[in-house]
N, CA, C and O atoms as a GROMACS GRO file, in nm:
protein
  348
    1UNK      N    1   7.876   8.333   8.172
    1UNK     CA    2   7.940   8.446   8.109
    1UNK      C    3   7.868   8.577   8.144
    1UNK      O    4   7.926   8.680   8.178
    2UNK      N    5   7.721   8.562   8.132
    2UNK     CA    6   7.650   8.704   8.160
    2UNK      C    7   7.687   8.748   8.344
    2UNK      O    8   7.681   8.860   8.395
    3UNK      N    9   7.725   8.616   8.410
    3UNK     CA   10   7.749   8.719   8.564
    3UNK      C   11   7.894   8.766   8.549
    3UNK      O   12   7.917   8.856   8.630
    4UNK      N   13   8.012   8.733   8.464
    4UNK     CA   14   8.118   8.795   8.495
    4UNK      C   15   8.111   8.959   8.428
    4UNK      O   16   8.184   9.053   8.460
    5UNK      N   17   7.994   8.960   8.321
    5UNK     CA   18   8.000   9.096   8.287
    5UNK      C   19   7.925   9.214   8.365
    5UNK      O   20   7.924   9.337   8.366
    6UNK      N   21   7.848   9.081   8.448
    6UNK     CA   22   7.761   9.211   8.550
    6UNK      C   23   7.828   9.286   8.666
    6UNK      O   24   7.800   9.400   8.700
    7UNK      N   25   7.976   9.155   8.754
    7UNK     CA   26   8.026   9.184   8.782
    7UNK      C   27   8.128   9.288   8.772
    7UNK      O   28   8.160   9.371   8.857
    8UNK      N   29   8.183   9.267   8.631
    8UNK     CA   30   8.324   9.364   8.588
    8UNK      C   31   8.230   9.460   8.631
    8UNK      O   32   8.247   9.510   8.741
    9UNK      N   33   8.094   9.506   8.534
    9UNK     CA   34   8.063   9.634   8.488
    9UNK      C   35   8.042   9.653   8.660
    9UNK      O   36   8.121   9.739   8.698
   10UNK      N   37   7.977   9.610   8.750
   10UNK     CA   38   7.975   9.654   8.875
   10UNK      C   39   8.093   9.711   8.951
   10UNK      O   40   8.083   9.824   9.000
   11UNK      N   41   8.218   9.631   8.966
   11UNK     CA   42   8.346   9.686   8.990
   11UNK      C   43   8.386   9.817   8.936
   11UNK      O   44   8.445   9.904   9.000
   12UNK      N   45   8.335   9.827   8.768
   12UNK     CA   46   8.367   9.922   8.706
   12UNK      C   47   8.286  10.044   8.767
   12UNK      O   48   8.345  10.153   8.768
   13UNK      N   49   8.171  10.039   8.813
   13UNK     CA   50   8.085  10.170   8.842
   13UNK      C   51   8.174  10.153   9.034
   13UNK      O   52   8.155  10.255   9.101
   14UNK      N   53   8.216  10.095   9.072
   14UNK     CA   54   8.197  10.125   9.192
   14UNK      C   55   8.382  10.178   9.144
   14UNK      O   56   8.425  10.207   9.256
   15UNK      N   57   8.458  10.194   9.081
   15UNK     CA   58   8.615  10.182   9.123
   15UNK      C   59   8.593  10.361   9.034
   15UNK      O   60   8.675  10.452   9.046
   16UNK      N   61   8.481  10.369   8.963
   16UNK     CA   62   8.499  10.498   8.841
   16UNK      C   63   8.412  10.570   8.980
   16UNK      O   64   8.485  10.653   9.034
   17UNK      N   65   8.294  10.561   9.041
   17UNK     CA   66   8.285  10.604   9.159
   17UNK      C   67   8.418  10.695   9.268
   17UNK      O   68   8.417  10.814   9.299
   18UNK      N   69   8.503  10.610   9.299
   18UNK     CA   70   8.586  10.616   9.400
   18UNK      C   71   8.660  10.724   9.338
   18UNK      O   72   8.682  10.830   9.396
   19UNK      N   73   8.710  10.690   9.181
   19UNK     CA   74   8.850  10.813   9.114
   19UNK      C   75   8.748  10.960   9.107
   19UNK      O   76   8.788  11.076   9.109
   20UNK      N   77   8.596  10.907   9.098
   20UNK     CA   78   8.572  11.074   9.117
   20UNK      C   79   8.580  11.157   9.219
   20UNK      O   80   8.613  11.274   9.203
   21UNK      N   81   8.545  11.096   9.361
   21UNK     CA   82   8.598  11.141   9.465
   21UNK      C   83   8.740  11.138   9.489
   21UNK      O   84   8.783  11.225   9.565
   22UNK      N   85   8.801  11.079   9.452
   22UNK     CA   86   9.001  11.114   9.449
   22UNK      C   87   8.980  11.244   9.409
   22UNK      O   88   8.995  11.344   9.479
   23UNK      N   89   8.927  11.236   9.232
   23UNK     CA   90   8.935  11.408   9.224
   23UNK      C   91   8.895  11.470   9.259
   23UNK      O   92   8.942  11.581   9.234
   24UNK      N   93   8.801  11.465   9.329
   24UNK     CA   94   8.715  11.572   9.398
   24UNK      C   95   8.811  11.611   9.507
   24UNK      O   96   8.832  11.732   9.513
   25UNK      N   97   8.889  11.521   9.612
   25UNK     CA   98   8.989  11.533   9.718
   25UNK      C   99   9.135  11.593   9.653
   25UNK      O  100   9.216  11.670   9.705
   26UNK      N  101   9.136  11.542   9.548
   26UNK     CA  102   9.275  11.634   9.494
   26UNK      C  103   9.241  11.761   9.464
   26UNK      O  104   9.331  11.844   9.476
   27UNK      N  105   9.114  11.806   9.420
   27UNK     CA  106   9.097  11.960   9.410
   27UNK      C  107   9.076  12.035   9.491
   27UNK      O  108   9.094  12.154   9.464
   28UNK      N  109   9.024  11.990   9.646
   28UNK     CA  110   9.045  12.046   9.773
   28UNK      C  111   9.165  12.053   9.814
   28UNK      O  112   9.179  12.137   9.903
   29UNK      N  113   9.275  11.986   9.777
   29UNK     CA  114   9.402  11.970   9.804
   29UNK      C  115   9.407  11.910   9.928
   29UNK      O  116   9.480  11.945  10.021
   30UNK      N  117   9.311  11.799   9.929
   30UNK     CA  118   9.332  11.697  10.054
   30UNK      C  119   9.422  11.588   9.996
   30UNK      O  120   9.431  11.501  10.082
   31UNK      N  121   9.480  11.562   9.909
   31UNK     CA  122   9.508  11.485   9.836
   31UNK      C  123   9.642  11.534   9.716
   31UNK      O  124   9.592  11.597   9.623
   32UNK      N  125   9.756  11.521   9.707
   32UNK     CA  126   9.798  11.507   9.570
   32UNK      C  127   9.770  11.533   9.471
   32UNK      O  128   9.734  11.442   9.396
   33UNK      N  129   9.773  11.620   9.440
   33UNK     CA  130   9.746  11.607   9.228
   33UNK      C  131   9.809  11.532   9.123
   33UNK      O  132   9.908  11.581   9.068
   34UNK      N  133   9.772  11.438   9.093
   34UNK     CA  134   9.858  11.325   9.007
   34UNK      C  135   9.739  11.233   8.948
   34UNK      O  136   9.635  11.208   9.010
   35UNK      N  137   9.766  11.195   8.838
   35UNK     CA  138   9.672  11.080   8.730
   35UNK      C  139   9.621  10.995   8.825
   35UNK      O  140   9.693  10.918   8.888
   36UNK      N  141   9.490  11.005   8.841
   36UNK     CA  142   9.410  10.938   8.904
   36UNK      C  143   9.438  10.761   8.907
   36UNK      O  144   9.418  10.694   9.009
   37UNK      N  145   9.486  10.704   8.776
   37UNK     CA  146   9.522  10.616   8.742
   37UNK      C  147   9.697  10.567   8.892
   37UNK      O  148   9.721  10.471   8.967
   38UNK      N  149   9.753  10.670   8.868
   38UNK     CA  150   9.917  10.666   8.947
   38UNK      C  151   9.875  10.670   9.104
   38UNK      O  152   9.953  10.642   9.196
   39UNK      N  153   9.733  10.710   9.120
   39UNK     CA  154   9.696  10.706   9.274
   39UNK      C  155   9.631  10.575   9.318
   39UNK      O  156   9.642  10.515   9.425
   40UNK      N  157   9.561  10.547   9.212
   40UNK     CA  158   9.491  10.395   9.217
   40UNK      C  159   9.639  10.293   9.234
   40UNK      O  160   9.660  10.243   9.344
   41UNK      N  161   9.704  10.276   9.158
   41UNK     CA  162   9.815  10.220   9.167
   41UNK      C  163   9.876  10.218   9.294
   41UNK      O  164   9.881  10.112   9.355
   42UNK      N  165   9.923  10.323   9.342
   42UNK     CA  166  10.009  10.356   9.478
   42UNK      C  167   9.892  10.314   9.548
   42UNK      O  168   9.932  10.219   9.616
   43UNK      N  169   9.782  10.329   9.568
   43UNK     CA  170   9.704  10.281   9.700
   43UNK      C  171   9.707  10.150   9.696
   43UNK      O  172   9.693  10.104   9.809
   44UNK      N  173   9.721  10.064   9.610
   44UNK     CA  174   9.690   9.900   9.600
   44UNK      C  175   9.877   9.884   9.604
   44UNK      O  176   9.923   9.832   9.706
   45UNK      N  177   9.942   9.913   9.533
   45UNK     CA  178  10.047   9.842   9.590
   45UNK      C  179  10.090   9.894   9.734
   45UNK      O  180  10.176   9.820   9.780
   46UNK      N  181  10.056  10.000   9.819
   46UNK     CA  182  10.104  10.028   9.898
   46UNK      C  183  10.043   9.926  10.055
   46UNK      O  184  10.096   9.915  10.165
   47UNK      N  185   9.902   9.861   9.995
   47UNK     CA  186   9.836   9.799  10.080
   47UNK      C  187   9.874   9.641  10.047
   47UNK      O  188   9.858   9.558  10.136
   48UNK      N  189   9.929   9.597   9.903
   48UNK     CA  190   9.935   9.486   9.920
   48UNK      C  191  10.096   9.459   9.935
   48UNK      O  192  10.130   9.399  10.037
   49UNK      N  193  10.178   9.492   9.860
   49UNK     CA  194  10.327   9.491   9.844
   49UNK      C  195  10.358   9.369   9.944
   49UNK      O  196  10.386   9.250   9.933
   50UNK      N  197  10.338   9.468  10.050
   50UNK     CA  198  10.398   9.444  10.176
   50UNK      C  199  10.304   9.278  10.232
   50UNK      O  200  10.363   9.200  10.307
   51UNK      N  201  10.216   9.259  10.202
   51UNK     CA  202  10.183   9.131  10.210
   51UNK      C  203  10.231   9.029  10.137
   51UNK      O  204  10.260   8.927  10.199
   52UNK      N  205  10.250   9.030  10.003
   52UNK     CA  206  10.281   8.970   9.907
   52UNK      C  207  10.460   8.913   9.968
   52UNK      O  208  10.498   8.797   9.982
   53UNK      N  209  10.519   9.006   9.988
   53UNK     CA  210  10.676   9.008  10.041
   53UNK      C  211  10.673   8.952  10.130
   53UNK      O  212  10.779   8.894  10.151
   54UNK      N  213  10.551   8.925  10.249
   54UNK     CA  214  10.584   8.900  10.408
   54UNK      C  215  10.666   8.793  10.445
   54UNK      O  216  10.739   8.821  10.540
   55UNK      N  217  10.681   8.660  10.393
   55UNK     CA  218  10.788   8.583  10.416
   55UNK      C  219  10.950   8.631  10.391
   55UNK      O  220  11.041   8.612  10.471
   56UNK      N  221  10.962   8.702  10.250
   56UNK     CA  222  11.102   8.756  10.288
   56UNK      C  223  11.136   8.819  10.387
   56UNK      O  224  11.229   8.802  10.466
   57UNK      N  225  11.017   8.931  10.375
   57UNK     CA  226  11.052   9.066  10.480
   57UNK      C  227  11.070   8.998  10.633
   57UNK      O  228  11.140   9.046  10.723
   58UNK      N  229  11.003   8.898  10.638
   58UNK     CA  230  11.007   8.807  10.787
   58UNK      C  231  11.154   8.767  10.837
   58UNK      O  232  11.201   8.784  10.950
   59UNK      N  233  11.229   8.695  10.700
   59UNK     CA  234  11.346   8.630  10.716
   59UNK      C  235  11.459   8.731  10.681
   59UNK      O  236  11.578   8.700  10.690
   60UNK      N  237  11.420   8.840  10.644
   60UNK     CA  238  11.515   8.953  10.610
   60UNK      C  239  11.579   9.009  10.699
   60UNK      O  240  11.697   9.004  10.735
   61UNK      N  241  11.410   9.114  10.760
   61UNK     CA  242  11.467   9.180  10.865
   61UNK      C  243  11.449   9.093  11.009
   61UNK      O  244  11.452   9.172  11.103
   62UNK      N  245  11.434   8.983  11.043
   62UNK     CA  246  11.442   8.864  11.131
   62UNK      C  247  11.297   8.916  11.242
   62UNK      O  248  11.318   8.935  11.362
   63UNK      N  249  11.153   8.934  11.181
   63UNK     CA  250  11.060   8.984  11.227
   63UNK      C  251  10.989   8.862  11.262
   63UNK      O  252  10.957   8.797  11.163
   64UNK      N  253  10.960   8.818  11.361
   64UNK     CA  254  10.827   8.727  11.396
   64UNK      C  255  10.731   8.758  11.340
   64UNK      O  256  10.736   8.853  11.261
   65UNK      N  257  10.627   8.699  11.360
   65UNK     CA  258  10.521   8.641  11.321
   65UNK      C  259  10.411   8.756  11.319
   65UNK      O  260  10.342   8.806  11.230
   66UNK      N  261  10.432   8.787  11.534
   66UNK     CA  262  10.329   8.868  11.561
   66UNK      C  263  10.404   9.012  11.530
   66UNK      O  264  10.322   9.091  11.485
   67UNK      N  265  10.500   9.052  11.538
   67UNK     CA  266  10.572   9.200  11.532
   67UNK      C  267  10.520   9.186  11.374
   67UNK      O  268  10.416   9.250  11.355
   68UNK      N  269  10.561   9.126  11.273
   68UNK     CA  270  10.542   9.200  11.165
   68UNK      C  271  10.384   9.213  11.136
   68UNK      O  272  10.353   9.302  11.056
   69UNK      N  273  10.275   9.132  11.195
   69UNK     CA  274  10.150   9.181  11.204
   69UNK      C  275  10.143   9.318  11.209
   69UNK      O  276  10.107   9.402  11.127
   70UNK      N  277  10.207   9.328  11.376
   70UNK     CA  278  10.193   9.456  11.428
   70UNK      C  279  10.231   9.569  11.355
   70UNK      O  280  10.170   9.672  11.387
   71UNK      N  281  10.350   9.584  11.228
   71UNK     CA  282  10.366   9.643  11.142
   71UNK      C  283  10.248   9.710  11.033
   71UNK      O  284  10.221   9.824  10.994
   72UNK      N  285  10.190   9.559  11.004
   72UNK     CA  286  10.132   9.571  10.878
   72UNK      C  287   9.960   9.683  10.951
   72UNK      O  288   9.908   9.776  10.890
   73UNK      N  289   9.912   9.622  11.104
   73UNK     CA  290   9.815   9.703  11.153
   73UNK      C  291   9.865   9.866  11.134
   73UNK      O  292   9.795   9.958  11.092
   74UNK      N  293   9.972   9.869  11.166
   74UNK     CA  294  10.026  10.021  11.217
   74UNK      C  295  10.017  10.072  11.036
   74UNK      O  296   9.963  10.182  11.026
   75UNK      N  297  10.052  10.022  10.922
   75UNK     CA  298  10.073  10.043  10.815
   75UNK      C  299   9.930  10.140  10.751
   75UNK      O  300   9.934  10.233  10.671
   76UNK      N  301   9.807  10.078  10.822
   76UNK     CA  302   9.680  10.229  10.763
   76UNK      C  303   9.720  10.339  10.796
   76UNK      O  304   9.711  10.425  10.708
   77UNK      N  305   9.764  10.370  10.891
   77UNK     CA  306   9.814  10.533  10.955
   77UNK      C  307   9.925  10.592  10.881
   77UNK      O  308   9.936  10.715  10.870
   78UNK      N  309  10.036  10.481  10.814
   78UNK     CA  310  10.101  10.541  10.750
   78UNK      C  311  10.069  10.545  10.642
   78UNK      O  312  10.121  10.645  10.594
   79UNK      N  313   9.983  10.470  10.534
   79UNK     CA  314   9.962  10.475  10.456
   79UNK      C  315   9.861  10.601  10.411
   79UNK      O  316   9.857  10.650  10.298
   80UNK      N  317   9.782  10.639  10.521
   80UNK     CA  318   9.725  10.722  10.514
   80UNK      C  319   9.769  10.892  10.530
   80UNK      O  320   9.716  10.996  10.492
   81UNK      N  321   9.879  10.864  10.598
   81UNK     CA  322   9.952  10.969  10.595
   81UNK      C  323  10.056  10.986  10.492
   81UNK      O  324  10.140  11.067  10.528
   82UNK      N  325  10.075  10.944  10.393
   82UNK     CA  326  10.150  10.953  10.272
   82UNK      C  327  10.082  10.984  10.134
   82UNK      O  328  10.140  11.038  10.039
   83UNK      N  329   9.917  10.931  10.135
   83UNK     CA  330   9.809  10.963  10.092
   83UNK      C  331   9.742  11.074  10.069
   83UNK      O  332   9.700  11.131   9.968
   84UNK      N  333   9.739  11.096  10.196
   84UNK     CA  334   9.621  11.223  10.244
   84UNK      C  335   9.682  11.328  10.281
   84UNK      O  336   9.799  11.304  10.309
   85UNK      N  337   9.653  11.430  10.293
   85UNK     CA  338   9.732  11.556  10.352
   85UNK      C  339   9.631  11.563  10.486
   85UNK      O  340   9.530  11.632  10.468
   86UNK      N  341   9.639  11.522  10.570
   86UNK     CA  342   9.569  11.507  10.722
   86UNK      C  343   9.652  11.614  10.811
   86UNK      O  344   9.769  11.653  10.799
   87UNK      N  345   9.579  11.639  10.878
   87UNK     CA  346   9.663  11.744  10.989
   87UNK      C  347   9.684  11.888  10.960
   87UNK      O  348   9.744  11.959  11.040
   0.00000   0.00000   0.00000
């Protein structure tokens, strides 16, 4: 029991870490302004969604194996560009 609390609390300093730099990037306006909470969200479903789905999305849009890989690689750049204000 005492390592799952060392853990949480570790996750917890490293994830309360990360939302301070979100805000720090949303006040440069590298970033969105929105509940730090609604950005945490959109970054994890935007990275997993699409894994979780991959057998439909396979038999859906009739994607092989290796093409929809090739999707999901290409998917940091977009994800990052929907994210970030880059450029």
């Amino acid at each position: 029991m005492q390592v799952v609390i060392i853990v949480q609390d570790f996750l917890f300093f490293i994830l309360n870490a990360y939302l301070k730099e979100a805000a720090k990037e949303m006040e440069k306006g590298n970033i969105q302004q929105m509940d730090l909470i609604h950005f945490l969200m959109n970054l994890f479903s935007l990275l997993s969604y699409p894994l979780i789905m991959a057998p439909l999305y396979k038999k859906m849009l009739k994607v092989s194996a290796k093409d929809f890989q090739n999707l999901i690689d290409e998917r940091g750049e977009v994800i990052l560009n929907l994210l970030f204000r880059i450029g």
